[in-house]
C-alpha positions as CSV (number, residue, x, y, z in Angstrom):
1,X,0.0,0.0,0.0
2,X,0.7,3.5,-0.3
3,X,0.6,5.5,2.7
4,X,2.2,8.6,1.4
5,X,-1.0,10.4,0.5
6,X,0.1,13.9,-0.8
7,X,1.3,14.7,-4.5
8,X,4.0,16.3,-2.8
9,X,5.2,13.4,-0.9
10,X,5.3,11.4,-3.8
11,X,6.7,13.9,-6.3
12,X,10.0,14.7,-3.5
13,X,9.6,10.9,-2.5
14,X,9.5,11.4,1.2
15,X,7.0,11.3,4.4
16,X,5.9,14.9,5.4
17,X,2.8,13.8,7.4
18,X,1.3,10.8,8.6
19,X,0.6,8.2,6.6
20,X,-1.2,4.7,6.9
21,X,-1.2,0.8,6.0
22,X,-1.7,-2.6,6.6
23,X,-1.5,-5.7,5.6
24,X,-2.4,-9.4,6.6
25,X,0.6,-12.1,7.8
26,X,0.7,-15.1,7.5
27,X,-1.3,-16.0,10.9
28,X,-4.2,-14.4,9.6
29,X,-4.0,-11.4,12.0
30,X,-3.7,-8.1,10.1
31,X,-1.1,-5.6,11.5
32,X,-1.4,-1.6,11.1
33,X,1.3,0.8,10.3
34,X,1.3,4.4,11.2
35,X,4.2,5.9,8.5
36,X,5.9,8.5,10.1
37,X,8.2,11.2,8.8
38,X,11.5,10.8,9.4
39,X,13.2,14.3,8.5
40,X,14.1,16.3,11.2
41,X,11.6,19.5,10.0
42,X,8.9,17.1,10.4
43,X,9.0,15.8,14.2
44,X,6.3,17.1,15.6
45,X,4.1,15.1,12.6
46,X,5.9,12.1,13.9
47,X,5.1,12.6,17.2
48,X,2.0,12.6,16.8
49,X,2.1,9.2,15.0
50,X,3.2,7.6,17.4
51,X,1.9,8.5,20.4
52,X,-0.5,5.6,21.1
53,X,0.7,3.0,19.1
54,X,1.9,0.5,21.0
55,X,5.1,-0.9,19.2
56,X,7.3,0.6,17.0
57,X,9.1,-0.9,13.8
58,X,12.3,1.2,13.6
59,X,13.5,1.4,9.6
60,X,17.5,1.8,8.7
61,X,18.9,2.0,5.2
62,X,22.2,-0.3,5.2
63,X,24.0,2.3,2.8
64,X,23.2,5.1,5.1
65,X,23.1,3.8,8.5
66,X,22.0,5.4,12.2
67,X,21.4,8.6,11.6
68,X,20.4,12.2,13.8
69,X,17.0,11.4,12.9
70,X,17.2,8.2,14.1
71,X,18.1,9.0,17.4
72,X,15.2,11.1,18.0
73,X,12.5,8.9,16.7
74,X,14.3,6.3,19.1
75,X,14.3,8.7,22.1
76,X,10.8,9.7,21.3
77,X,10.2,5.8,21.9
78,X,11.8,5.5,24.7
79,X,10.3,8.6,26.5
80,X,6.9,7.4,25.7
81,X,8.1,3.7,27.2
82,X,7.4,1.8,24.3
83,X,8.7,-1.8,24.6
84,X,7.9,-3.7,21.5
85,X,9.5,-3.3,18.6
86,X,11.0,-4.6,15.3
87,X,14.1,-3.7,13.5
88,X,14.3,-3.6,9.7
89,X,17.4,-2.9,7.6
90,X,16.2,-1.6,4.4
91,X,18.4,-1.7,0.9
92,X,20.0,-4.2,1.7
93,X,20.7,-5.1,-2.4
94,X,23.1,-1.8,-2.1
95,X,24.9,-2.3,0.8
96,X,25.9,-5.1,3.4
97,X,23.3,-4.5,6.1
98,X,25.5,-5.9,9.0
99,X,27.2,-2.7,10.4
100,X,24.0,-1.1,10.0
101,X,22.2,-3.9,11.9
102,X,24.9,-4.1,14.8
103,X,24.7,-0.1,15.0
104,X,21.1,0.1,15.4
105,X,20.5,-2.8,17.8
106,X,23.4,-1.1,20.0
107,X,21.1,1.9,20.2
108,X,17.8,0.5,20.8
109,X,19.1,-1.8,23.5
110,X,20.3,1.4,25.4
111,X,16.3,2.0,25.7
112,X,13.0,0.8,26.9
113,X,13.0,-1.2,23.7
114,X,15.7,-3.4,25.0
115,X,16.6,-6.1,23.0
116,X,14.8,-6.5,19.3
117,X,14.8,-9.2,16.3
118,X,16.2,-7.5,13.3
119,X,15.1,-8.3,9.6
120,X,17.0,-7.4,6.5
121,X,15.3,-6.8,3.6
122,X,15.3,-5.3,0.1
123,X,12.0,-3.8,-1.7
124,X,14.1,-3.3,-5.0
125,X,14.4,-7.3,-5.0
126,X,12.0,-8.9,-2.5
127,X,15.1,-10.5,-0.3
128,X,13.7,-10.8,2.8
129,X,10.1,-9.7,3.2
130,X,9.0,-13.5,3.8
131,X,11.3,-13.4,7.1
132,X,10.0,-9.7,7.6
133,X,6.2,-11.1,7.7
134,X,7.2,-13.7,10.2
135,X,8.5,-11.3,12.5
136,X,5.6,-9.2,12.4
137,X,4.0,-12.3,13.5
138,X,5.4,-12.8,16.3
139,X,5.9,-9.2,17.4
140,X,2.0,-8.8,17.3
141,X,2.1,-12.2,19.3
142,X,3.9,-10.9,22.1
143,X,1.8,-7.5,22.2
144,X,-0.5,-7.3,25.5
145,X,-3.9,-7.8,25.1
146,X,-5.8,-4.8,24.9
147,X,-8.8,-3.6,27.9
148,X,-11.9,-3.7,25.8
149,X,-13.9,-2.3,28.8
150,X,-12.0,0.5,29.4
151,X,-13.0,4.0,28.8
152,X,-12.3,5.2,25.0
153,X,-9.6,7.9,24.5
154,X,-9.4,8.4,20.6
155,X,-6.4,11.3,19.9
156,X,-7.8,12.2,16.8
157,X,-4.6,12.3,14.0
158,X,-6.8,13.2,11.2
159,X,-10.2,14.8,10.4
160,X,-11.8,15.4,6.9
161,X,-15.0,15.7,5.1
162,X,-16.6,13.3,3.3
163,X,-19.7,14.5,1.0
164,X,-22.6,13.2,1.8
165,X,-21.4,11.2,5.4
166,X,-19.7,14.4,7.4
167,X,-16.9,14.8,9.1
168,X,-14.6,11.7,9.6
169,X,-11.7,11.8,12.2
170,X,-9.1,9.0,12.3
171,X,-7.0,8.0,15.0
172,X,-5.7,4.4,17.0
173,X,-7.6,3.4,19.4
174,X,-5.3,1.8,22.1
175,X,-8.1,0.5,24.1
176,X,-12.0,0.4,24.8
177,X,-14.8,-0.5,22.4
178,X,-16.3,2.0,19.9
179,X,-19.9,0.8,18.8
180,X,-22.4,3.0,16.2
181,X,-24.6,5.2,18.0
182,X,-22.1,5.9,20.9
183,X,-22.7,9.0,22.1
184,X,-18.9,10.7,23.1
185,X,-17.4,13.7,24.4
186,X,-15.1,16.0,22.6
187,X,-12.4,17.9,23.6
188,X,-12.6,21.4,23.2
189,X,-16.8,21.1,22.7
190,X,-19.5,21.5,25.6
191,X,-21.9,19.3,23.9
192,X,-21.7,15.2,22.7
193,X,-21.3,13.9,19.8
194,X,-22.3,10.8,18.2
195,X,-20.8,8.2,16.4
196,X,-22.8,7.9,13.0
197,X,-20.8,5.5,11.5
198,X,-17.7,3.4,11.6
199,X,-14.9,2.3,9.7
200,X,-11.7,0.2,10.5
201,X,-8.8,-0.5,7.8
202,X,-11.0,0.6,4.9
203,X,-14.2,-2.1,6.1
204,X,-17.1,-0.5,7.4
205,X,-17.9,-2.1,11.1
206,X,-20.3,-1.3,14.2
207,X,-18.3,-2.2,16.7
208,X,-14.5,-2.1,16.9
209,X,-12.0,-3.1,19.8
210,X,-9.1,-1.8,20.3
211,X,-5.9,-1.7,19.7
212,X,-7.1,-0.4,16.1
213,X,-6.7,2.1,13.2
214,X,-10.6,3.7,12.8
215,X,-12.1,6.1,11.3
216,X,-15.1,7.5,12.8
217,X,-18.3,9.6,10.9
218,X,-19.5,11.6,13.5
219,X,-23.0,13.4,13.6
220,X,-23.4,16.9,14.0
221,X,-19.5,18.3,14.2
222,X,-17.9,20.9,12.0
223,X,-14.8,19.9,10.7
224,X,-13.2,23.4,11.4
225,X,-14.2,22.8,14.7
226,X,-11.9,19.6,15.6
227,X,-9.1,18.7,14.4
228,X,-5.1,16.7,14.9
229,X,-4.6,16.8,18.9
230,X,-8.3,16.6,19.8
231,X,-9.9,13.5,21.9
232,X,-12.8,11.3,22.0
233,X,-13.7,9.9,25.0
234,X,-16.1,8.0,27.1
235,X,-18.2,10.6,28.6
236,X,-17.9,11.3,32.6
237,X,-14.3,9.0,32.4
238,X,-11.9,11.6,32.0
239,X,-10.6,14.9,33.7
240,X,-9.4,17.6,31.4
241,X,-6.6,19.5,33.4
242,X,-4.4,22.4,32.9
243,X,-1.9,21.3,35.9
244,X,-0.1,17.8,36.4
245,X,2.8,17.1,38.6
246,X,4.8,14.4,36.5
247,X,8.1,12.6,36.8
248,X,10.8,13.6,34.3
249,X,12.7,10.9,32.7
250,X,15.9,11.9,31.0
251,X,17.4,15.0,31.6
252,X,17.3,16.1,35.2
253,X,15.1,19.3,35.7
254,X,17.5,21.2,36.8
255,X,18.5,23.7,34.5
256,X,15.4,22.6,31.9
257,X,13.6,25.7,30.1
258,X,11.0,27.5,31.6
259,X,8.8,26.6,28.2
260,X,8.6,23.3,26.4
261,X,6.6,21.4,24.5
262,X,4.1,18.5,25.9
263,X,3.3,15.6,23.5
264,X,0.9,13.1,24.6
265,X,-1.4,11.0,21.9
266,X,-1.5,13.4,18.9
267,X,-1.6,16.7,21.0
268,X,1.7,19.1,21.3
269,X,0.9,21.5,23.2
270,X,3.3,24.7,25.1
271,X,4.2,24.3,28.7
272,X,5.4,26.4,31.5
273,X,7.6,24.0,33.5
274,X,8.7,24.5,37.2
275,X,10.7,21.9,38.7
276,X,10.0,20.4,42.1
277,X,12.3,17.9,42.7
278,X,15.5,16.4,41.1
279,X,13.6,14.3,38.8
280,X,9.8,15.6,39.6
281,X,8.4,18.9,38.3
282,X,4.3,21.2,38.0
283,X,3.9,21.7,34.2
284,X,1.1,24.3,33.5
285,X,-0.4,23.1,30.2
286,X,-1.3,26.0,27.4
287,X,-5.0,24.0,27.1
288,X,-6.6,21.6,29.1
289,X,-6.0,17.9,27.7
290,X,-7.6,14.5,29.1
291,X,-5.0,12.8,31.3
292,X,-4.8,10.7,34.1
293,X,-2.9,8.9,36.3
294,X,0.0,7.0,34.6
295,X,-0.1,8.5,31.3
296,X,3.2,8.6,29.6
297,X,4.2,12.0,27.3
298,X,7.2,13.8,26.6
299,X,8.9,17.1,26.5
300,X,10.6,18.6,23.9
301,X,12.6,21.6,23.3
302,X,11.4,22.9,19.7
303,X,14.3,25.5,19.8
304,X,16.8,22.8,20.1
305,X,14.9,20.5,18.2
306,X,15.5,18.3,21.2
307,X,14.0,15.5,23.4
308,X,14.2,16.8,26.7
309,X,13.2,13.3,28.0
310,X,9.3,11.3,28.7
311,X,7.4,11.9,32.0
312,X,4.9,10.2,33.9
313,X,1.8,11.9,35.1
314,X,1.4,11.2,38.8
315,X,-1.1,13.5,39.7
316,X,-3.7,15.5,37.4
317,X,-5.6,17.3,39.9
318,X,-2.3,18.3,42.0
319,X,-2.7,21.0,45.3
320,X,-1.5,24.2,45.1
321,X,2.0,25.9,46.7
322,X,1.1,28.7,48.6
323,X,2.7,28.4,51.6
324,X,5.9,28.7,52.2
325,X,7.7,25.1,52.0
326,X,4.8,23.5,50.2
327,X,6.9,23.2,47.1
328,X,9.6,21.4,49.4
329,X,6.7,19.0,50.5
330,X,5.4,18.6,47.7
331,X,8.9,16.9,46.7
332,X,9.0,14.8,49.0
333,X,5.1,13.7,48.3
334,X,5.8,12.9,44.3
335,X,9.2,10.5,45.6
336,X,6.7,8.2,46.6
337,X,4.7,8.1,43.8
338,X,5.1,5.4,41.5
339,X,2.8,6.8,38.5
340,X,0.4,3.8,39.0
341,X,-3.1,4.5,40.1
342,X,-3.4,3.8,43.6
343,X,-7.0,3.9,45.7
344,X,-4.6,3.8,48.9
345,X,-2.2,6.3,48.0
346,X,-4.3,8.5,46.5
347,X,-6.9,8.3,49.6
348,X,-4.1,8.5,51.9
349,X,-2.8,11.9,50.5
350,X,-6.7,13.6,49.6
351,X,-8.0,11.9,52.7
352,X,-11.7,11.8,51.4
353,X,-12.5,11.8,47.3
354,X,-15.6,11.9,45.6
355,X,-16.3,8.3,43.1
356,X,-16.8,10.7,40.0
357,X,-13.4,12.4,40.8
358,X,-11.3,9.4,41.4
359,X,-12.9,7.3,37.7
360,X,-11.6,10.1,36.1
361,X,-8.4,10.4,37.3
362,X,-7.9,6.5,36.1
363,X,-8.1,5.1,39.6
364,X,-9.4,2.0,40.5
365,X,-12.6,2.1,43.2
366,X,-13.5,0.4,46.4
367,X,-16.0,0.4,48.6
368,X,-17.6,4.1,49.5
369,X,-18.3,5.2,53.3
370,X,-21.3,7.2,52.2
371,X,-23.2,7.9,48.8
372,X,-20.5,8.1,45.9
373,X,-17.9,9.1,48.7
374,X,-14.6,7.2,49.4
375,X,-12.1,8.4,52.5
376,X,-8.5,7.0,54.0
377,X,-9.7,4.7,56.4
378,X,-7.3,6.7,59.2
379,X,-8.8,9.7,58.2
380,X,-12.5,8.5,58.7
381,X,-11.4,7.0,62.2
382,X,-10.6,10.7,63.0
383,X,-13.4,12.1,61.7
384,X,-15.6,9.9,63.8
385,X,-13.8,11.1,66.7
386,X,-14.0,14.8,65.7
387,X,-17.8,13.9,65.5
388,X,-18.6,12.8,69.2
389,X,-16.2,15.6,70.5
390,X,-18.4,18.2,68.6
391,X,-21.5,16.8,69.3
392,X,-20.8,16.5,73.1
393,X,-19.3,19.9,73.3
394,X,-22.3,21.4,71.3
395,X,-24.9,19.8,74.3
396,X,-23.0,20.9,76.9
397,X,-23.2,24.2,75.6
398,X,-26.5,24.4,74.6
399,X,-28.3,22.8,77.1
400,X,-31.7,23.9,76.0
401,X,-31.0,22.6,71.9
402,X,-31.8,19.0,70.9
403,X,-28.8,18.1,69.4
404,X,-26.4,20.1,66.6
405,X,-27.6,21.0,63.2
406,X,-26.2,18.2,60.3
407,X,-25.6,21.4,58.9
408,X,-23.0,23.0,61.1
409,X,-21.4,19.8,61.7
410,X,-20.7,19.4,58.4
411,X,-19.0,22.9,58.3
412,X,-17.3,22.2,61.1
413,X,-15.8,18.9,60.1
414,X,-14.7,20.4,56.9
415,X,-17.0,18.3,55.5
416,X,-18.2,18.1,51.2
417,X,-21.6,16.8,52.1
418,X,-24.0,16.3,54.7
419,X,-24.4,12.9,53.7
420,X,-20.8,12.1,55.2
421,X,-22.0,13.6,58.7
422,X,-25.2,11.6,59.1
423,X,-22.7,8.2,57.9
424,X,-20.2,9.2,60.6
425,X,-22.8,9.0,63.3
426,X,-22.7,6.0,65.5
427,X,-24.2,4.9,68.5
428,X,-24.9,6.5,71.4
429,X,-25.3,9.2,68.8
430,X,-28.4,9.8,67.2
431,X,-29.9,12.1,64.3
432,X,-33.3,13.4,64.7
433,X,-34.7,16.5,62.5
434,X,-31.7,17.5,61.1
435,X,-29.7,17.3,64.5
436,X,-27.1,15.1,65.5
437,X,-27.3,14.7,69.7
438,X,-25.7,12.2,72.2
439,X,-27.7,9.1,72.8
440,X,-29.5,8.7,76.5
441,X,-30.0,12.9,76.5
442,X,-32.0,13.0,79.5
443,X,-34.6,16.9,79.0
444,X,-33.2,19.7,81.1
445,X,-35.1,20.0,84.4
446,X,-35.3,23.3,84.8
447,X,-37.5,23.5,81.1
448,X,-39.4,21.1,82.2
449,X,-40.2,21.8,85.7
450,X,-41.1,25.8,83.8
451,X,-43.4,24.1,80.9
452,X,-45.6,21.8,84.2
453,X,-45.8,25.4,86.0
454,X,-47.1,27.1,83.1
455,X,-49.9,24.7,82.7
456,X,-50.8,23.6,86.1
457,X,-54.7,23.7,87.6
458,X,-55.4,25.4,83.7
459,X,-57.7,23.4,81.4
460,X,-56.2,21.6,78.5
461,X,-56.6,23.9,75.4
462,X,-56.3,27.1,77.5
463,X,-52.5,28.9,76.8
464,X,-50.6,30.8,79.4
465,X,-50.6,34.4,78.8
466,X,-47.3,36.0,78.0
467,X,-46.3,37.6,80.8
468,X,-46.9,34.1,82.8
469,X,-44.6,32.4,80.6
470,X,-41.6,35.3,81.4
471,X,-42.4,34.7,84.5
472,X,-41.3,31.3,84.3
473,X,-38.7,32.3,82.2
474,X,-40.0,31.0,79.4
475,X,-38.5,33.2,76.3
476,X,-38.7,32.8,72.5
477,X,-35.4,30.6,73.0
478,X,-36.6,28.5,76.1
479,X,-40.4,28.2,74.0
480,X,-38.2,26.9,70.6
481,X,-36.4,24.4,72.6
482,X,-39.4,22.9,74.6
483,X,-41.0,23.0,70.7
484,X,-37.8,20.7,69.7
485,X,-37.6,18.5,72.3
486,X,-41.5,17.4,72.3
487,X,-42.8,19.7,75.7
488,X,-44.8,21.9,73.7
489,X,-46.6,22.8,70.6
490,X,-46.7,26.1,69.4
491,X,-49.6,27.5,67.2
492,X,-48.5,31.3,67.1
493,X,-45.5,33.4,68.9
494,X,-46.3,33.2,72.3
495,X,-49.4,30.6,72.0
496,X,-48.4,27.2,73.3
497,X,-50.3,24.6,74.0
498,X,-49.0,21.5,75.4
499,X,-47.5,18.7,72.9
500,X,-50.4,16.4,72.8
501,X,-52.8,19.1,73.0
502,X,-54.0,19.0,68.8
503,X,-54.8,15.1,69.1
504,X,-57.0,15.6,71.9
505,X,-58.5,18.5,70.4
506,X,-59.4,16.6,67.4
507,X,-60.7,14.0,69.8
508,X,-63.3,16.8,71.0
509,X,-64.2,18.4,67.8
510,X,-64.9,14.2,66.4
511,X,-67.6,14.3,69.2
512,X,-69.7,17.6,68.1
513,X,-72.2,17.8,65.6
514,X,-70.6,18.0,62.1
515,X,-69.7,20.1,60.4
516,X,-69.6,23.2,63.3
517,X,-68.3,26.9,63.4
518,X,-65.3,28.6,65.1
519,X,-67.4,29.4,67.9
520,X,-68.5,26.1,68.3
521,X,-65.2,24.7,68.2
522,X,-64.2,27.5,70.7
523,X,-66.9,26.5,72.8
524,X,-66.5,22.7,73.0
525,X,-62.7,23.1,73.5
526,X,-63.2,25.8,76.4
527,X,-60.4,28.0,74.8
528,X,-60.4,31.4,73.7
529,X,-60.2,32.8,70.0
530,X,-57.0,33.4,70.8
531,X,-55.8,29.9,70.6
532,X,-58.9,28.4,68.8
533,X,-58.2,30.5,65.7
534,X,-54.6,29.2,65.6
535,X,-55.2,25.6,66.7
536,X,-57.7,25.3,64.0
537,X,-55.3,26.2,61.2
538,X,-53.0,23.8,62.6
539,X,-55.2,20.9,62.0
540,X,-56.5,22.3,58.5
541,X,-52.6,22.0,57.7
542,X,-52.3,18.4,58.9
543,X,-55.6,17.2,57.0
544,X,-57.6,16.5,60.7
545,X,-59.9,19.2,59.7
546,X,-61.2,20.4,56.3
547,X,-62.4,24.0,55.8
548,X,-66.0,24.5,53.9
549,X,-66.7,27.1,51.8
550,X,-68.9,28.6,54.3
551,X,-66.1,28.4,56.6
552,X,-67.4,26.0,58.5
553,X,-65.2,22.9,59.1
554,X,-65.5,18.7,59.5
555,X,-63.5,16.3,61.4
């Protein structure tokens, strides 16, 4: 096949952008080639070839040998920590391809590549494709299985119109499942998109698995509006960030630029760099891009056309340095960090994380102590300790309240969600209209021993006058909490009755002829307007009564 597809490339005969093939071996299994460029002007196309493949057949002419470009294309490699791979010395029919061979495989091994087979072959004569087909084989053999459950992440290499279908994007799917009718997000739009159709290695298909060259129709997108660098992805299963804390492999960062160049998948994209430690370092990204946890990239210094080296993302949603020190800490936190996704570590060090948060960031989940919440198990030990000491200093403070607001606990804990508060309750503890008090609360005697005095030798439905209940000391604050804790009812400010007073009054009204007036309510009760009116409305709210037209009521 010919994957060169510009006039341009084929008139100068050499790669400029991206190109792509494949072909079937002799297994059956068919193998896809991304063709990158190998001039030096054209590294940041090559880049973003390869950025999710997942191995890497490395091409040498034997009459020309290793050469500068080489060497970046193979520390491109290495930096992303690609570790399968192929090595074929080309043109063999004009030169012996031995000291080419041994000169390549010397550099490769220096890398994560390690140790590759190497194929000689010559597309002038055919000499050793046979052998070059058999070691496709059996590097495609030894490739890893692909996750076809995980969340898609398409870095989109190509996007075109098509008359009549749309806009088409292309890229390599290094894992997940892509099905017709998928609805996706898309970096860089607020709204989903859908996949309208699909294609993989020129065959239309409805599903396709990764790892995989596909093309996807997609309903409803401009093409000006997406484009080489851009993701699809599972929607809700990635965090798009502007800040990631990452270890630098390669050149130490001390002395690195302020301002490099991040390339992850098919996205390049400017960076301000600030080193943390020896080998860690905060790069602020010029766009937000989808990363998590793990994700290999690498840094390059366009300037020098140069490699600075790959990193590892070990944290995408990273705390900030305010403080004097925190940038020291912080050090000392990433030199623990292996760049694996870790529901410990990451639990340990954010001591409470919402399910949502943690999917995106590519960590794996456990068990949640409340709702869609997930906390360091020390942490939520301390927490439940916080919680009693609170809740008993509240009481003793406020003799006179029920128990403290979820509310205010929650604030006071430092606490997301109130849902956390009423989980962290235990016994003795209890939570009862929105307050959390200590179990076995006995009522303040004092209250108590005001609220009988208030109502002694008066008739049931009969309310102390006001300046009886400051007498007693009975205020608005003493009234609220003998309201709260069950004493008393209270039908207007300064009308209370006692707590089981409506019942029995609806007891009373049951018994009179039906349906009866406000006086005649009044009158069977034995009260005054001034609590009948009141009481009434009370058990209009509470469906015991219903109010006629006429005004008249029925039990």
């Amino acid at each position: 096949m010919e994957p060169d597809r510009w006039a341009e490339e084929r008139r100068r005969g050499m790669t400029i952008d991206l190109g792509f093939a494949w072909t079937g071996l002799e297994s059956g299994a068919t193998v896809a080639f991304v063709d990158v460029p190998g001039h030096e002007r054209f590294v940041p196309n090559m880049l973003a070839g390869v950025g999710p493949v997942p191995a890497a057949m490395i091409v040498v002419a034997a009459d020309e040998g290793w050469k500068p470009q080489s060497a970046e294309h193979l520390a491109a490699l290495d930096a992303l920590g690609v570790r399968h791979g192929l090595l074929v010395v080309t043109r063999s029919d004009l030169a012996g391809p031995g000291p080419a061979t041994t000169a390549a495989l010397a550099e490769i091994a220096a890398t994560s590549l390690g140790e590759v087979e190497a194929v000689a072959v010559s597309g002038v004569t055919g000499d050793g494709l046979p052998k070059l087909r058999s070691a496709l084989d059996r590097l495609v053999e030894r490739l890893p299985d692909a996750d076809g459950d995980a969340a898609v992440r398409l870095w989109i290499d190509r996007a075109f119109t098509i008359k009549g279908a749309g806009t088409v994007v292309t890229g390599t799917l290094g894992a997940g499942t892509l099905r017709v009718g998928d609805e996706l997000e898309l970096t860089g739009s607020d709204r989903p998109v859908r996949v309208r159709g699909l294609q993989s290695l020129g065959q239309p298909a409805s599903v396709v698995p990764g790892v995989a060259r596909v093309a996807v129709n997609l309903r409803g997108v401009d093409k000006d509006t997406v484009g080489r660098g851009e993701a699809l992805l599972t929607p809700g299963r990635f965090r798009p960030t502007e800040l990631i804390d990452v270890r630098v492999h390669g050149d130490a960062t001390v002395g690195l630029p302020s301002t490099l160049t991040l390339h992850v998948g098919s996205a390049a994209v400017p960076v301000r760099v600030r080193p943390l430690g020896p080998d860690t370092a905060r790069l602020r990204l010029g766009r937000a891009l989808p990363l998590r946890i793990g994700d290999r990239a690498l840094l390059r210094d366009p300037g020098r056309h140069h490699v600075v080296g790959g990193v590892t993302v070990l944290d995408v949603a990273p705390p900030g340095l305010r403080r004097r020190g925190a940038a020291a800490a912080r050090a000392a936190e990433l030199d623990g960090m292996s760049g694996v996704a870790d529901l410990a570590g990451e639990l340990r060090r954010r001591r409470l994380a919402h399910r949502d948060e943690l999917e995106r960031m590519g960590v794996p989940l456990g068990e949640p102590v409340a709702g869609e919440w997930l906390a360091d198990p020390a942490y939520w030990a301390s927490l439940g300790s916080q919680l009693i000491g609170v809740v008993e200093d509240h009481a003793a403070k406020n003799p006179l309240e029920t128990g403290i607001p979820v509310e205010e606990l929650r604030h006071r804990l430092g606490l997301p969600d109130r849902e956390l508060v009423t989980a962290l309750v235990r016994s003795p503890l209890t939570v009862q209209g929105g307050r959390v008090a200590p179990g076995g609360r006995s009522l303040p005697a004092e209250l108590v021993q005001a609220v009988e005095k208030a109502f002694e030798d008066s008739p049931p439905f009969v309310a102390p006058e006001t300046y009886r209940l400051a007498e007693l000391g009975l205020g608005a604050r003493q009234l609220a909490a003998a309201v709260r804790l069950g004493l008393l009812v209270q039908l207007a400010p300064n009308v209370v009755l006692r707590a089981g007073a409506p019942a029995a009054a609806a007891e009373v009204l049951a018994a009179i002829p039906q349906p009866f007036t406000l006086s005649e309510a009044r009158q069977a009760l034995g009260t005054s307007r001034r609590v009948a009116v009141p009481l009434l409305e009370l058990l209009d709210r509470t469906g015991v009564t219903r109010r006629l037209a006429d005004d008249r009521r029925t039990v």
